[in-house]
N, C-alpha and C positions, 0 to 999 in steps of 0.2 A: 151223441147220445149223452143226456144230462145223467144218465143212472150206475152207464159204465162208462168210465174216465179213459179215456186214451191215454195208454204211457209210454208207447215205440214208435215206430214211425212203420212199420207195417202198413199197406193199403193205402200209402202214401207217393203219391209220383207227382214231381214237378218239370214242366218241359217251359225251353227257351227259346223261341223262334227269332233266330238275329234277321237283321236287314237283310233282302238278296233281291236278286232282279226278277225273278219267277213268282208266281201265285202258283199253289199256297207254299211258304217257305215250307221246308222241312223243320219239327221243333228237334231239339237237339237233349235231352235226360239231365236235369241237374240231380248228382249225385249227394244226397242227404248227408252222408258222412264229409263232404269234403270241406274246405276252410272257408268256403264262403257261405255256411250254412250254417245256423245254431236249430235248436227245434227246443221244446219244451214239453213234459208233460201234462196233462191236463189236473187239475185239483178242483177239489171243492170250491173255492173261487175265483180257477180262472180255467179260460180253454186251452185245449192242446194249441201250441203257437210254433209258425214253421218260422223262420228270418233268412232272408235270401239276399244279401247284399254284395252281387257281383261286382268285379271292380275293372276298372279300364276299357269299360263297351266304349267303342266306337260311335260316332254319332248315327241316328238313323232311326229308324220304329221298329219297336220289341214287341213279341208277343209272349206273356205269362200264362201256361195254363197251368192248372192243379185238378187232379183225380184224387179224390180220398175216399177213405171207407173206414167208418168207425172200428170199433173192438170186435162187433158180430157179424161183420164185414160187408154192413147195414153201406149204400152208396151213399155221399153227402147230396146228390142230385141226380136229377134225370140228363145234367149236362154238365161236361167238366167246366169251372170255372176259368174264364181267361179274360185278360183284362190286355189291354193294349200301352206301352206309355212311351215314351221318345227321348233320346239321350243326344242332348244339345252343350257340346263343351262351351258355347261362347256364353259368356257371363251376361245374365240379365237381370234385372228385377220390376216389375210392374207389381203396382197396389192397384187394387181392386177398389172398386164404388164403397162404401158401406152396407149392410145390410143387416137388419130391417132398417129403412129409414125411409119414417119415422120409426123412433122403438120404442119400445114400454121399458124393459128393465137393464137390458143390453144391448149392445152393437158390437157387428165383427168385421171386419177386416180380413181381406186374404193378401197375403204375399206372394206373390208367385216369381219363383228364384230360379235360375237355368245356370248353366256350370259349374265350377270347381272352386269359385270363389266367393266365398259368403260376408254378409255384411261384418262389419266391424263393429258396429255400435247402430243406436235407432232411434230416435226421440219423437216424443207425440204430444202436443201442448193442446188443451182444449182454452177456447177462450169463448166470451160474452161476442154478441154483433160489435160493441165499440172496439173490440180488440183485447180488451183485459186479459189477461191468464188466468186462467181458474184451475188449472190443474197442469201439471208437467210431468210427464211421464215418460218414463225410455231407460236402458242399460248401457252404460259404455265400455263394461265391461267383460259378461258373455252374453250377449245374446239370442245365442242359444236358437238360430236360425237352420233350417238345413236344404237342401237343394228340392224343389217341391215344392207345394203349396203349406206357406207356415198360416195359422188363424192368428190372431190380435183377438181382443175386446175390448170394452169399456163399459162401466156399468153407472155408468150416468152419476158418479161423484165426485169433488174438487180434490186436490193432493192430499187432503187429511182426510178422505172419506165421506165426507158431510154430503147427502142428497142434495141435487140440483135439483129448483126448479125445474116445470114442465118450460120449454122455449126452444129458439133458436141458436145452436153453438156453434162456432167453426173449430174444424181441426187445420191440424198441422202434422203430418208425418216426417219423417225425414228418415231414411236409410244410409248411411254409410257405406260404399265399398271402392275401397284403396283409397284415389282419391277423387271418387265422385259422388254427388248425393243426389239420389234420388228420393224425389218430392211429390207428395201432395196435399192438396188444401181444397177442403170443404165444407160442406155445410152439414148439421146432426140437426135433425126434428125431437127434441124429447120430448113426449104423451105419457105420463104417470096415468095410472088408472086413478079417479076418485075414488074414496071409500067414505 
């Protein structure tokens, strides 16, 4: 309710369904006060915010639900929210295609990261068909990745900012972790609209 602000955690339940051999698991009550849980109250501009960051699951498929109910114990839905996601200690990373591509003003990127170990560093050079650099981009210091799907972008400028031409560029990504890199290399359509 945008009028009255949630500030407790009343009407609030979270359950965690771990991996087991039977349908449906049993979900199990994540307790709101405990250490793996922050909450926030709600403010004029932002919403009430639950953080649930369990630590040491096992590998295997989670299930998250949530039941809430505003301040007038108004339901958030005709159905409790539950989302499914999978906990894979072995270390991976795949880059994702680009998308849109072609693009008008941006292009993203997803990372998608699986274990305990995250990159060390990431570099992304855009270049011309001949090969030139037009832009170099990456952190080798935090990069600031986390287990999950991270976004990228790029907004169609060289290292100083300066707008590219509409055309054909390739990239180059490159991920860091320990000591292997993973790579890809492709192609970006840029289409500026006329004015």
């Amino acid at each position: 309710n945008n009028y009255i602000l949630k500030t407790d955690t009343a009407g609030i339940k979270v359950f965690l369904s771990f991996p087991c051999d039977t349908e449906p698991c049993n979900p199990r009550p994540v307790p709101l006060s405990g250490s793996e849980v922050k909450w926030y109250p709600a403010t004029e501009s932002a919403p009430f915010t639950v953080e649930f960051r369990p630590a040491n699951l096992a590998n295997g498929v989670y299930t998250l639900r949530v039941e809430a109910t505003d301040s007038q114990s108004n339901s958030s839905g005709s159905e409790p929210y539950e989302i499914q996601f999978t906990i894979n200690s072995e270390t991976s990373v795949t880059i994702n295609d680009p998308y849109p591509n072609p693009f008008v003003n941006e292009v993203y990127f997803k990372v998608v990261i699986t274990g305990d170990v995250l990159p060390d560093a990431f570099d992304m050079q855009i270049m011309d068909v001949n090969g030139r650099v037009l832009g170099h981009f990456g952190n080798y210091e935090d990069p600031s990745f986390h287990t999950g799907t991270n976004e990228l972008s790029w907004n169609g400028t060289d290292s100083r900012g300066n707008p590219l031409p509409n055309g054909v560029y390739v990239f180059k990504m490159m991920l860091y972790v320990k000591e292997t890199v993973v790579q890809k290399i492709g192609k970006l359509v840029l289409v500026r609209t006329q004015e």
